[in-house]
N, CA, C and O of each residue as an XYZ file, in Angstrom:
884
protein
N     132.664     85.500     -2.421
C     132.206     85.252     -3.797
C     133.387     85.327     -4.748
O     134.099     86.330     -4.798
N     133.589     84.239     -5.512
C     134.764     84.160     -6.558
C     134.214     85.666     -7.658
O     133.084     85.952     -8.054
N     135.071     86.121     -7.803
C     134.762     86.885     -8.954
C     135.166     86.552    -10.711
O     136.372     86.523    -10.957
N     134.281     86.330    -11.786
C     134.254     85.464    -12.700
C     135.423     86.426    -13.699
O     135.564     87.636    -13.520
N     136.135     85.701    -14.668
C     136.989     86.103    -15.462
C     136.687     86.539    -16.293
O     135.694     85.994    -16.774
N     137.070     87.400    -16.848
C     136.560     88.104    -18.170
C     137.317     87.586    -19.700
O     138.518     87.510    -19.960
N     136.350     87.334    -20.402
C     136.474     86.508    -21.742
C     137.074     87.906    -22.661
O     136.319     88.689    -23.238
N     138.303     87.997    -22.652
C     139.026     88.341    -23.576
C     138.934     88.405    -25.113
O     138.789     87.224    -25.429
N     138.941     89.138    -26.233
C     139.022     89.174    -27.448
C     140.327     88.021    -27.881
O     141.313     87.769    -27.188
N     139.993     87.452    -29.193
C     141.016     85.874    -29.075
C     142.288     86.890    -29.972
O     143.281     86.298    -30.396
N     142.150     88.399    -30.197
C     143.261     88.604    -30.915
C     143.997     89.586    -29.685
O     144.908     90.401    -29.832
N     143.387     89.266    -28.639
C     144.164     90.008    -27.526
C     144.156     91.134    -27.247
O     144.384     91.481    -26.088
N     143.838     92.209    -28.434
C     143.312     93.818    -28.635
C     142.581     94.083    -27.172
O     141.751     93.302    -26.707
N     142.979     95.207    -26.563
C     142.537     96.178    -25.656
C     141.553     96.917    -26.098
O     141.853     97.927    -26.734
N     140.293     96.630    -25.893
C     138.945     96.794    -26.241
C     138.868     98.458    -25.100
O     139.024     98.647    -23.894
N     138.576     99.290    -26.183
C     138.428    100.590    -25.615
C     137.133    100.579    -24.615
O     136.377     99.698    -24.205
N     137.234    101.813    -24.450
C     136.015    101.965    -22.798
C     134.643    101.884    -23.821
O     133.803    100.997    -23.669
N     134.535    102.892    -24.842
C     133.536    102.797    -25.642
C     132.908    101.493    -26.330
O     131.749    101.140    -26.549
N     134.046    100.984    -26.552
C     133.651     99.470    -27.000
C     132.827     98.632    -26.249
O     131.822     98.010    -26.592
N     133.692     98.745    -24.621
C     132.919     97.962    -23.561
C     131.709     98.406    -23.521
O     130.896     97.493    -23.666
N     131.098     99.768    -23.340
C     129.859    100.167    -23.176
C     129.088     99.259    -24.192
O     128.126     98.565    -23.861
N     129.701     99.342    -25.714
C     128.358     99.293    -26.435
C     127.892     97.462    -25.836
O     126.745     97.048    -25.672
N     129.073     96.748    -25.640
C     128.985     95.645    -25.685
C     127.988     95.130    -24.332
O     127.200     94.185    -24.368
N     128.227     95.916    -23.293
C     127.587     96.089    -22.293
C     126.184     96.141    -22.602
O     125.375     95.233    -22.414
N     125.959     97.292    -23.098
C     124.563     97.294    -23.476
C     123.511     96.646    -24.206
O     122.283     96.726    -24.187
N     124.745     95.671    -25.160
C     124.215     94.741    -25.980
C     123.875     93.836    -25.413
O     123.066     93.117    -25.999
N     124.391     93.366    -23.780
C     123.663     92.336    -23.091
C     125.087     91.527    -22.270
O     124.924     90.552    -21.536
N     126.291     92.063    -22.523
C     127.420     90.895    -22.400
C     127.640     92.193    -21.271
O     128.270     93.228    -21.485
N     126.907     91.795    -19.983
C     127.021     91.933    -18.899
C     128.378     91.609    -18.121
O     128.622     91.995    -16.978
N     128.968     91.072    -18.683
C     130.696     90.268    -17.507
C     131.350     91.512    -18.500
O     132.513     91.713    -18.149
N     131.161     91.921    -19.023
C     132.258     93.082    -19.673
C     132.034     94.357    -18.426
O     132.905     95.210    -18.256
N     131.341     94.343    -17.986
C     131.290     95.615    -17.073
C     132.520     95.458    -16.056
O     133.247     96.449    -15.993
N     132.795     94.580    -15.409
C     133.761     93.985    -14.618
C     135.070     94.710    -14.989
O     135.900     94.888    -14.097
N     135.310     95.132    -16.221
C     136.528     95.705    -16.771
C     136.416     96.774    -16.968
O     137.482     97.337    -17.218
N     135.296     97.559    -16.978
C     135.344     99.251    -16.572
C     135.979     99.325    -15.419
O     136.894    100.111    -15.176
N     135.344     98.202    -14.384
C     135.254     98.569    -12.925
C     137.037     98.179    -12.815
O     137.528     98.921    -11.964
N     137.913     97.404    -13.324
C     138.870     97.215    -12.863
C     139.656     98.405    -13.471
O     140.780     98.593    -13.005
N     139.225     99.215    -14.428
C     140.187    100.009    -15.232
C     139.928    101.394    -14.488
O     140.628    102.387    -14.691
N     138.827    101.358    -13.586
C     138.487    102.843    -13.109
C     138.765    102.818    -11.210
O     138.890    103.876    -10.594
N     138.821    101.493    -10.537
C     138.135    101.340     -9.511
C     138.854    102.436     -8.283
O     138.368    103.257     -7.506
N     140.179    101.986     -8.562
C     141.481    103.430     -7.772
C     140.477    104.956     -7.997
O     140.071    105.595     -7.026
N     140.126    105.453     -9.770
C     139.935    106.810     -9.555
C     138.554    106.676     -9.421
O     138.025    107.671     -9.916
N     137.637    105.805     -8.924
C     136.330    106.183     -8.385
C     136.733    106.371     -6.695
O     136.389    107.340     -6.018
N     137.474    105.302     -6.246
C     137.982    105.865     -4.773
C     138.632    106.948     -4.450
O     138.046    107.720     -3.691
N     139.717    107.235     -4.825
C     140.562    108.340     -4.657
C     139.217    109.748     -4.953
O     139.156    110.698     -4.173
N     138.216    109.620     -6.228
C     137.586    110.919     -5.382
C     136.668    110.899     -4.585
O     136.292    111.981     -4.134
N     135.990    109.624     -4.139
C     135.534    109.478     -3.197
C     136.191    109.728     -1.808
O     135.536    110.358     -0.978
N     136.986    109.443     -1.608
C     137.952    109.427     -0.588
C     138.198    111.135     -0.308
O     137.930    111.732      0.734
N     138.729    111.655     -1.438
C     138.556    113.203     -1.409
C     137.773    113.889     -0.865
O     138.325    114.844     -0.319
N     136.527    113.860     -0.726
C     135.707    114.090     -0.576
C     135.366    114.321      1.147
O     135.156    115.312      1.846
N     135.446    112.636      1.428
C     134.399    111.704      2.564
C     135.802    111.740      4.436
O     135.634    111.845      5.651
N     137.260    111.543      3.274
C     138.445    111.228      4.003
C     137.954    110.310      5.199
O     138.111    110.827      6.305
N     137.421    109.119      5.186
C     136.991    107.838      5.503
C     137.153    106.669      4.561
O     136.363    106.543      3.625
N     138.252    105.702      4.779
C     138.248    104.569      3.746
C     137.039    103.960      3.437
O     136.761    103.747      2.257
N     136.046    103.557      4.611
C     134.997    102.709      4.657
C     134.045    103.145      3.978
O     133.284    102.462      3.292
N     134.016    104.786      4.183
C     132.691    105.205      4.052
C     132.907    105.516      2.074
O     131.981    105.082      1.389
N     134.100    106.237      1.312
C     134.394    106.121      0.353
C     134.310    105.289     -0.628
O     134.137    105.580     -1.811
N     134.515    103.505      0.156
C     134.137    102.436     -0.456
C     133.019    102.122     -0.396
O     132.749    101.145     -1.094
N     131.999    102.659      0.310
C     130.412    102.993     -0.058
C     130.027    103.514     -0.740
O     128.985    103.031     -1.183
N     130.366    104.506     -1.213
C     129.861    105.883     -1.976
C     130.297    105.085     -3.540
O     129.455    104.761     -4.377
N     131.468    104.918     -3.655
C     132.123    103.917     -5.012
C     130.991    103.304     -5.462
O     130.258    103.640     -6.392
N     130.886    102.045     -4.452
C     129.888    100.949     -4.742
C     128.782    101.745     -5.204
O     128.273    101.384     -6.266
N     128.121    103.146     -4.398
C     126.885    103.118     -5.090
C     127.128    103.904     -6.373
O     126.209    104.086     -7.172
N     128.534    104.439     -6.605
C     128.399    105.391     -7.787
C     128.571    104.244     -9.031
O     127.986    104.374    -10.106
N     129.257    103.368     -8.789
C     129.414    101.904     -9.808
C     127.729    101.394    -10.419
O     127.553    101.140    -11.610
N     126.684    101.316     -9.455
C     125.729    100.896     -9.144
C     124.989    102.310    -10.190
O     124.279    102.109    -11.175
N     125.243    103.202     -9.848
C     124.385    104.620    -10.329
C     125.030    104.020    -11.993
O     124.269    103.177    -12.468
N     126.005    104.264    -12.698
C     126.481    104.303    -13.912
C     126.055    102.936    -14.215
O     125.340    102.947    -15.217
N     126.211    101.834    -13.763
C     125.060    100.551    -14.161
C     124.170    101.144    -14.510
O     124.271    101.353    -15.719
N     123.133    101.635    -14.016
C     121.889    101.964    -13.828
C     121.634    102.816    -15.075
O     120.687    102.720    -15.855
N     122.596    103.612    -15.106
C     122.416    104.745    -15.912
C     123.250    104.872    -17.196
O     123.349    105.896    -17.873
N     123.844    103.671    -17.439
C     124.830    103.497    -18.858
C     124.142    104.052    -19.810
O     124.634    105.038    -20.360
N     122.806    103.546    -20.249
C     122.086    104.062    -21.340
C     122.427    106.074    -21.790
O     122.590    106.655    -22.863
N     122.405    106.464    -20.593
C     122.697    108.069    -20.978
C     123.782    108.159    -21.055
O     123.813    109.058    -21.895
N     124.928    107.917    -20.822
C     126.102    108.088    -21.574
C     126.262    108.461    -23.231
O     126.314    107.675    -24.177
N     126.313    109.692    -23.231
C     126.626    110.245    -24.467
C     127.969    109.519    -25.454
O     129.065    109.474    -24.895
N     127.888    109.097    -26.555
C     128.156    108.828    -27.662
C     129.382    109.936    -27.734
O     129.203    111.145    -27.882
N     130.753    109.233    -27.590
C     132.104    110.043    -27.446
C     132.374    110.821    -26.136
O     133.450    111.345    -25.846
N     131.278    110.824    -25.404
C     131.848    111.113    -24.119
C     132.361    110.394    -23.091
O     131.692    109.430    -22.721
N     134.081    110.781    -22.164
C     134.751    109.873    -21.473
C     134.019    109.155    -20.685
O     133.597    109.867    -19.773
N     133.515    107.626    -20.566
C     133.474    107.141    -19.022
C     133.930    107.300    -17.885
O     133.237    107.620    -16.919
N     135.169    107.093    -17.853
C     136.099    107.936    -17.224
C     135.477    109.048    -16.066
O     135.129    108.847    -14.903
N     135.490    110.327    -16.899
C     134.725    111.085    -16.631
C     133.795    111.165    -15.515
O     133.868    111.345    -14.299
N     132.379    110.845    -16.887
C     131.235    110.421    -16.420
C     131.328    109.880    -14.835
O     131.032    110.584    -13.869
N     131.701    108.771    -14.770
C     131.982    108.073    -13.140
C     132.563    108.998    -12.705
O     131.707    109.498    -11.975
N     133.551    109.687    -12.615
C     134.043    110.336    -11.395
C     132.917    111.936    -10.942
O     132.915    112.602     -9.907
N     132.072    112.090    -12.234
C     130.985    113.024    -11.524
C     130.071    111.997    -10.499
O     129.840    111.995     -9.290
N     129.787    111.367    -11.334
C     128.651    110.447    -10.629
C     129.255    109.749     -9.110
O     128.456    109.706     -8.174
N     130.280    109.360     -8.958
C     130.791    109.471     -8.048
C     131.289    110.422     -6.638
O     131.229    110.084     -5.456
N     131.739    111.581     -7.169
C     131.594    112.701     -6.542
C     130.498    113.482     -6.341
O     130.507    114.228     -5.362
N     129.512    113.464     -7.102
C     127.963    113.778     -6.862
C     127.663    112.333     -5.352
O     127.820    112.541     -4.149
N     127.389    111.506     -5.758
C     127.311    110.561     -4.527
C     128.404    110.613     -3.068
O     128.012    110.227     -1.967
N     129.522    111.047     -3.264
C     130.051    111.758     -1.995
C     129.805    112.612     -1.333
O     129.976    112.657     -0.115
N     129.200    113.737     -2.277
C     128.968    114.516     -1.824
C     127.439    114.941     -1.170
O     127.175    115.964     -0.538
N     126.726    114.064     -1.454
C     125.223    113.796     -0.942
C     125.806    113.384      0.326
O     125.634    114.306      1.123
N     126.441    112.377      0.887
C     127.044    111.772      1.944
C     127.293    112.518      2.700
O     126.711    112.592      3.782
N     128.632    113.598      2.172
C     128.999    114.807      3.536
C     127.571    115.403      4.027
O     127.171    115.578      5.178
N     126.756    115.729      2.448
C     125.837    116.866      3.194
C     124.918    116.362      4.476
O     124.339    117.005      5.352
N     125.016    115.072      4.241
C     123.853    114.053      5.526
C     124.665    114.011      6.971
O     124.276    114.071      8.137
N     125.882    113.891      6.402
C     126.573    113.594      7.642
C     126.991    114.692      8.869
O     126.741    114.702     10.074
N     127.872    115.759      7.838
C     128.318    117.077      8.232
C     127.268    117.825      9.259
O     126.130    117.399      9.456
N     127.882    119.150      9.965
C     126.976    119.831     10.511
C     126.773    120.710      9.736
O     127.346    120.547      8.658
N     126.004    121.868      9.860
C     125.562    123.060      9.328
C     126.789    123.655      8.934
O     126.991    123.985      7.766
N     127.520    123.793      9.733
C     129.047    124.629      9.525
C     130.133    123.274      9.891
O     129.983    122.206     10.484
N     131.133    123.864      9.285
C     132.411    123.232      9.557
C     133.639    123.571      8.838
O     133.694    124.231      7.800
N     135.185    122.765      9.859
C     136.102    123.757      8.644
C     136.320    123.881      7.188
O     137.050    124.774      6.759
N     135.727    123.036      6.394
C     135.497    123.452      5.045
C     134.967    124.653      4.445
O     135.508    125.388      3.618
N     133.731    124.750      5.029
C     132.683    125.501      4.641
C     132.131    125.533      3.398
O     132.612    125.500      2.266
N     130.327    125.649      4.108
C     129.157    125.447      3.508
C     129.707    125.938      1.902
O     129.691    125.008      1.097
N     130.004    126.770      1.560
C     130.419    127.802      0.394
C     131.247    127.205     -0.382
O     131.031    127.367     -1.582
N     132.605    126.218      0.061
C     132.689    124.862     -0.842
C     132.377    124.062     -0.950
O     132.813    123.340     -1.847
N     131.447    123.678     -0.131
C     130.848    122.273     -0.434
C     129.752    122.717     -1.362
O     129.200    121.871     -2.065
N     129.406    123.948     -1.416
C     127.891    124.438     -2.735
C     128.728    124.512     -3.798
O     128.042    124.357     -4.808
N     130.304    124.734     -4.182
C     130.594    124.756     -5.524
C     131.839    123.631     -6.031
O     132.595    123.874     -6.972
N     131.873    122.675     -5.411
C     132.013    121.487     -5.638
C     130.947    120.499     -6.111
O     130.636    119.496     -5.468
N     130.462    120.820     -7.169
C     129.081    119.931     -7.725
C     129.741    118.543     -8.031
O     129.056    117.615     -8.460
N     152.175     94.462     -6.964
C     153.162     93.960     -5.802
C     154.630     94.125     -5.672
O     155.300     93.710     -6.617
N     155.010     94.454     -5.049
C     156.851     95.036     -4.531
C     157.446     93.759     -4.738
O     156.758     92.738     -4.722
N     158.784     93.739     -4.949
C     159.616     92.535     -4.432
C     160.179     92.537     -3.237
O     160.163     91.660     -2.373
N     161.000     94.247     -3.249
C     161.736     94.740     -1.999
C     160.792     95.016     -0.772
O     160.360     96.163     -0.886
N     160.383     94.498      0.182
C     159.496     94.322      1.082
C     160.248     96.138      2.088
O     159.529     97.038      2.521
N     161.300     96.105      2.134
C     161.742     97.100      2.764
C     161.073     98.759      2.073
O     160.640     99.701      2.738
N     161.181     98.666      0.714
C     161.085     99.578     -0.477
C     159.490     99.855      0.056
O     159.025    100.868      0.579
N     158.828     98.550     -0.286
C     156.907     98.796     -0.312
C     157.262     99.701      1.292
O     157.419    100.921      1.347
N     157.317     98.931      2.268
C     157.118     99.523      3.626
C     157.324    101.055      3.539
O     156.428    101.853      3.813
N     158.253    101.321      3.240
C     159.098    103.000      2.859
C     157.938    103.888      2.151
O     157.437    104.896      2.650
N     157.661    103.416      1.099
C     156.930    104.199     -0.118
C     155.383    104.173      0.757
O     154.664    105.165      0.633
N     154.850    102.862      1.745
C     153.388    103.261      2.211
C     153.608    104.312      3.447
O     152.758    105.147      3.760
N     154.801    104.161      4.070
C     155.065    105.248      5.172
C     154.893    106.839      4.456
O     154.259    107.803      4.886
N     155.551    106.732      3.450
C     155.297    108.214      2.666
C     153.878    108.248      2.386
O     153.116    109.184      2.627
N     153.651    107.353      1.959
C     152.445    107.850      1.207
C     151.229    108.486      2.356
O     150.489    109.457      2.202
N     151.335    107.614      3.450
C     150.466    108.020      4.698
C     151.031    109.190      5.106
O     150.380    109.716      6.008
N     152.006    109.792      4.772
C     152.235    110.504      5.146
C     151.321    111.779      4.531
O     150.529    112.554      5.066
N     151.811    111.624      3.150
C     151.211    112.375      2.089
C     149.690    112.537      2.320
O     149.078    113.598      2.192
N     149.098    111.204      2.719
C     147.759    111.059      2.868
C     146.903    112.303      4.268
O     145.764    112.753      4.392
N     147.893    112.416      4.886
C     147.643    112.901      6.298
C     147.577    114.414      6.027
O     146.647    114.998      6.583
N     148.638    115.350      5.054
C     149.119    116.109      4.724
C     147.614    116.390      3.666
O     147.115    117.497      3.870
N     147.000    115.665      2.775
C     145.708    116.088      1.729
C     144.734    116.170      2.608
O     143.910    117.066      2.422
N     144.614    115.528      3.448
C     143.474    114.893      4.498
C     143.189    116.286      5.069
O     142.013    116.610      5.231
N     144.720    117.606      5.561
C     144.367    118.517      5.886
C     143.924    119.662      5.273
O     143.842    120.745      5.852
N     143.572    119.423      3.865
C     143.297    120.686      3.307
C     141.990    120.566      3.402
O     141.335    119.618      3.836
N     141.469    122.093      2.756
C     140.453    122.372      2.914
C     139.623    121.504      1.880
O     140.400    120.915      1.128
N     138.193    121.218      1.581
C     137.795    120.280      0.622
C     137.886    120.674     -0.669
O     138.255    119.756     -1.402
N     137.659    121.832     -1.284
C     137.626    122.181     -2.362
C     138.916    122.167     -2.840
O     138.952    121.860     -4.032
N     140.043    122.400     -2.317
C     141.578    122.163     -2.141
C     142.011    120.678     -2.573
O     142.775    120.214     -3.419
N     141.442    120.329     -1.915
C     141.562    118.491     -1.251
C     141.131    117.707     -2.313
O     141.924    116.828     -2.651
N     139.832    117.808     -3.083
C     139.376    117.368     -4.542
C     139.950    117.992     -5.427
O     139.907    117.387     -6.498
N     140.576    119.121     -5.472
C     141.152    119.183     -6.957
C     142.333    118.714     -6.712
O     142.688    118.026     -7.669
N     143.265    118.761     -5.734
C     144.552    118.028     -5.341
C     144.658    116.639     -5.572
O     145.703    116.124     -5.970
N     143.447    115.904     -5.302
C     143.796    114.781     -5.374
C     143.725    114.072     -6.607
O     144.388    113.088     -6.934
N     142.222    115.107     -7.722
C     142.274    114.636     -8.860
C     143.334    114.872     -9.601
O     143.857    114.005    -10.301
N     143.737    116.057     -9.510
C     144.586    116.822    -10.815
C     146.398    116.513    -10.606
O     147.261    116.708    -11.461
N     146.609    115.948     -9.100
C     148.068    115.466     -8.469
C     148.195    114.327     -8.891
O     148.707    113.819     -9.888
N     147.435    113.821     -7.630
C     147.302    112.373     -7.047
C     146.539    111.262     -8.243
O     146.564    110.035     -8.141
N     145.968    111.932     -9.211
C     144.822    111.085    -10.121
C     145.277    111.055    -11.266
O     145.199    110.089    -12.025
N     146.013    112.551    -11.600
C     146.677    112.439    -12.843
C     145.212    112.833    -13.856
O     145.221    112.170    -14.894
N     144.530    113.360    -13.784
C     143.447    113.790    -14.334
C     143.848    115.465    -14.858
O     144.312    116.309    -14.093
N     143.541    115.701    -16.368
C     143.396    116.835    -16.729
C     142.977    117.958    -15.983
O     142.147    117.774    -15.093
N     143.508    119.334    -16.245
C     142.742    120.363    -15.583
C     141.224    120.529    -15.894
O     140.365    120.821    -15.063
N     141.000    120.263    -17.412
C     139.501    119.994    -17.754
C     138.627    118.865    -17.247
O     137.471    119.100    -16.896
N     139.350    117.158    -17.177
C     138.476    116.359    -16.630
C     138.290    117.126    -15.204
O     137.120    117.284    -14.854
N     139.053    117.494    -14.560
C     138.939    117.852    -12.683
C     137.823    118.821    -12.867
O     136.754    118.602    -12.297
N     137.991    119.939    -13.664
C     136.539    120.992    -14.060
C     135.549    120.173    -14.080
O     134.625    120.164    -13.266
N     135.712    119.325    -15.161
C     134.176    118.799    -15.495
C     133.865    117.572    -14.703
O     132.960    116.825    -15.077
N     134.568    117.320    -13.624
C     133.769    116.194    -12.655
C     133.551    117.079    -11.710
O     132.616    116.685    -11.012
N     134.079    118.360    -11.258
C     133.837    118.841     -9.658
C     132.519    119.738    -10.155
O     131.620    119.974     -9.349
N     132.465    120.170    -11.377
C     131.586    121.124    -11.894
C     131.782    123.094    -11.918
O     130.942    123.990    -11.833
N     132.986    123.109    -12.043
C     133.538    124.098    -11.957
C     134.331    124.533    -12.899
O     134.458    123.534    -13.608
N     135.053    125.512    -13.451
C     135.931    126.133    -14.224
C     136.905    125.579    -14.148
O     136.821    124.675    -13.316
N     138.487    125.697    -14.922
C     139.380    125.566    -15.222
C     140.387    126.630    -14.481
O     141.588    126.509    -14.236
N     139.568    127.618    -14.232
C     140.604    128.984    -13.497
C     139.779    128.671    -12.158
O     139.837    129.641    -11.401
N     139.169    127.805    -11.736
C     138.960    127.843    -10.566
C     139.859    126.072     -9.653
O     140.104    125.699     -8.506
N     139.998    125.647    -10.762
C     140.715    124.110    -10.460
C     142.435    124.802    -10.249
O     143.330    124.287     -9.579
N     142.491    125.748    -10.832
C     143.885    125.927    -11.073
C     144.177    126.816     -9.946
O     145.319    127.000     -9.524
N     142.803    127.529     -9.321
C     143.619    128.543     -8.079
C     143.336    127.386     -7.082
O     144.289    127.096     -6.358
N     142.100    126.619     -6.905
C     142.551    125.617     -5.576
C     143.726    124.663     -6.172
O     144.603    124.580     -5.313
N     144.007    124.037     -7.144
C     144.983    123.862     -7.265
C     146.388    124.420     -6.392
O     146.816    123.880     -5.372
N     147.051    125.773     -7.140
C     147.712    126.127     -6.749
C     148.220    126.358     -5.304
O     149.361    126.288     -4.846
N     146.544    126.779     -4.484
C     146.884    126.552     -2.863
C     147.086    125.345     -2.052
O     147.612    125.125     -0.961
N     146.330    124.433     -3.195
C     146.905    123.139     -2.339
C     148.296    122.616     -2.386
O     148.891    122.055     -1.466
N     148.830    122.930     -3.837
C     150.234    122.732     -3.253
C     151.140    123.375     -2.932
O     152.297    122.956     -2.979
N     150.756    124.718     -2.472
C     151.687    125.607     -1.214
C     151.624    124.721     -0.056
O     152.590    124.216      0.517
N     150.066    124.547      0.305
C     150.250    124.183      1.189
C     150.548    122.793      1.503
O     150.609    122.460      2.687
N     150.747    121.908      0.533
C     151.487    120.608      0.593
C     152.573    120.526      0.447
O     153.142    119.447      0.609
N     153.229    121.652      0.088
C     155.114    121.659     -0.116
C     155.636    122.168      0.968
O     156.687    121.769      1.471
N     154.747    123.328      1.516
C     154.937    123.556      2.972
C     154.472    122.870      4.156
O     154.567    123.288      5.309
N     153.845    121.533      3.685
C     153.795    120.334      5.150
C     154.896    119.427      4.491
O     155.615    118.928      5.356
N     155.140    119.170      3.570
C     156.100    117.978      3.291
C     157.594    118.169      2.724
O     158.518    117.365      2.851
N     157.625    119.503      2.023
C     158.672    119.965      1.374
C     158.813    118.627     -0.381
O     158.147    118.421     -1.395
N     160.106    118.093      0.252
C     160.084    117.411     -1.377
C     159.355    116.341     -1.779
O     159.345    115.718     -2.841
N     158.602    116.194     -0.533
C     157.698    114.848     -0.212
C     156.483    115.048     -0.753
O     155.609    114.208     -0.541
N     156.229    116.118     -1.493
C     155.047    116.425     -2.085
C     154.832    115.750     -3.393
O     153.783    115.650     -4.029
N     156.518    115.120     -3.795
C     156.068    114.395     -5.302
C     155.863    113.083     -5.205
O     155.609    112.350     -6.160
N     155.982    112.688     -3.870
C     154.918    111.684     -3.639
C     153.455    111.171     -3.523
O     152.903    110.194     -3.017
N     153.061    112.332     -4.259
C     151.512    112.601     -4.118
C     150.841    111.330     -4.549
O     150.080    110.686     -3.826
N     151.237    110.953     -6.008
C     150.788    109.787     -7.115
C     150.555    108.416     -5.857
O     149.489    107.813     -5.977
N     151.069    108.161     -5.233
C     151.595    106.739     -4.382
C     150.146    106.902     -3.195
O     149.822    106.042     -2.375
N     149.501    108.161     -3.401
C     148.433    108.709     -1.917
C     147.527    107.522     -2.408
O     147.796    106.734     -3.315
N     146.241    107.560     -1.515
C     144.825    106.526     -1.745
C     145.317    105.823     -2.842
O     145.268    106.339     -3.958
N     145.770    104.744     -2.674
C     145.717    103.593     -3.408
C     145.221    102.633     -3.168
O     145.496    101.998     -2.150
N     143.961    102.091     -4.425
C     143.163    100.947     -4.318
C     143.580     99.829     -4.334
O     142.498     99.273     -4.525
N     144.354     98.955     -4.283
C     145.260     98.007     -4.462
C     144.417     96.788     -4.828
O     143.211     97.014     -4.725
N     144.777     95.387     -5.283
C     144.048     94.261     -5.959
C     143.103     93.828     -4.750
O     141.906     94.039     -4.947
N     143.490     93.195     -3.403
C     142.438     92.929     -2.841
C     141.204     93.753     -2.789
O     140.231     93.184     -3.282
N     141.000     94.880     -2.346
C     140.452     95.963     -1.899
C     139.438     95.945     -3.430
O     138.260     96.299     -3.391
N     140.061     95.515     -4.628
C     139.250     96.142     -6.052
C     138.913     94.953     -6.157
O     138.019     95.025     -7.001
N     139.051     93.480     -5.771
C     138.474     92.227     -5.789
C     136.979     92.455     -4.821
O     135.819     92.263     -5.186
N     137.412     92.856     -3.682
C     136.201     92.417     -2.812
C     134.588     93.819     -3.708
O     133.363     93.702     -3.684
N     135.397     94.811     -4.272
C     134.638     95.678     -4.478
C     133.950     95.506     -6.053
O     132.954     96.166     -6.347
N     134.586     94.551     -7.037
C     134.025     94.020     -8.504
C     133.031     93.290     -8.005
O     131.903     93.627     -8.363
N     133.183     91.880     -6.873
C     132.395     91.109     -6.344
C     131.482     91.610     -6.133
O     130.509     91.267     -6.804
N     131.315     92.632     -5.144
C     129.917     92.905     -4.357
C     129.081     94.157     -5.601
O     127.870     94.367     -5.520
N     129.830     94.757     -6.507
C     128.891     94.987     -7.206
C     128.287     94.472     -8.100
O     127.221     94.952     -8.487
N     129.087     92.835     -8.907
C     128.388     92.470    -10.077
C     127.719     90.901     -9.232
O     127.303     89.892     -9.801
N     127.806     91.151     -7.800
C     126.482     90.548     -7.134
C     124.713     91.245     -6.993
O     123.568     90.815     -6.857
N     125.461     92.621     -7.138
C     124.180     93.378     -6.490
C     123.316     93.604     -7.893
O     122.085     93.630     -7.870
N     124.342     93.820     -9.530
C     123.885     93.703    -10.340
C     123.287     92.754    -11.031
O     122.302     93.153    -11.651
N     123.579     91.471    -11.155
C     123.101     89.975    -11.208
C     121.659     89.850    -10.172
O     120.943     88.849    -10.142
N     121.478     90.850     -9.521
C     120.081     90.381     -8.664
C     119.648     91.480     -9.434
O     118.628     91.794     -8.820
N     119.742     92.211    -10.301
C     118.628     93.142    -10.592
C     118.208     92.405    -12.013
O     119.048     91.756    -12.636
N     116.652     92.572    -12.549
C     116.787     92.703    -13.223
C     117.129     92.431    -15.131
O     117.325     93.399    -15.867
């Protein structure tokens, strides 16, 4: 499915997230397309956090994209989208582990209840070797570790947005914080400030994923 272009303002202005909503709601449906391209990396990356399955992460996305469709209308008046999606998102990951997971495992039950293009072809190759590397290195922490690492490192997200999407405190983002990157400086050493370069959504990957949701939305409705 071609995915359709988005009709631009003719004075070129970068139409804020709030803007898009209202316009959204007003009925100019192809504006949603540009949340989804401005968010689509940090709906994966905490999905991914979460699930540590590409496939299954790009499920959870789709339906958290699908949930905030659904649910634009409650979006509070000055509150981040942003945001908003990455709860709604991480709420939908985390329904996922609980179906999937066993009763116990090495996370444990007890965090999962309070977790609510290159030119230089040589260069790209280099920087995805790190980054898998990096990836392998988050992949091993513990989950509650692993989601605030990836938001508050890897996402570049406030200590408060990471609070208010995992559903937790600020002194509690900051002590898993802190252990995750002991223990990421002690698997990688200086390779840890490669964090930013980890789960990256890249253009194909956010093409096939605009498509299949403003297909699924166009049938509703």
């Amino acid at each position: 499915m071609a995915v359709p272009a988005i009709e631009m303002p003719a004075s070129g202005a970068v139409l804020s997230d709030g803007e898009v909503v209202r316009r959204v709601l007003e009925g100019d449906r192809s504006l949603f397309e540009l949340l989804m391209r401005r968010y689509d990396q940090r709906a994966y990356r905490a999905a991914r956090s979460i699930l540590r399955d590409d496939a299954e992460a790009e499920d959870a996305m789709q339906e958290g994209w699908m949930q905030a469709w659904r649910r634009l209308r409650q979006l509070e008046d000055g509150e981040s989208f942003a945001g908003w999606l990455v709860r709604i998102t991480v709420n939908e990951a985390l329904a996922r582990l609980r179906h999937r997971r066993p009763l116990h495992d090495a996370d444990g039950d007890d965090e999962l209840a309070e977790v609510a293009g290159r030119e230089d072809p040589e260069s790209d190759a280099a920087a995805r070797e790190l980054a898998q590397v990096v990836e392998a290195a988050v992949d091993a922490l513990p989950l509650a570790q692993r989601t605030a690492f990836v938001l508050r490192e890897v996402d570049g997200l406030s200590t408060e947005e990471t609070a208010a999407a995992l559903g937790i405190t600020a002194g509690a983002v900051k002590l898993r914080l802190h252990r995750a990157r002991v223990a990421i400086r002690g698997a990688l050493g200086d390779g840890a400030e490669a964090a930013p370069l980890a789960f990256r959504f890249e253009a194909p990957r956010c093409n096939r994923m605009v498509a299949a949701v403003l297909a699924r939305i166009a049938a509703e409705p």
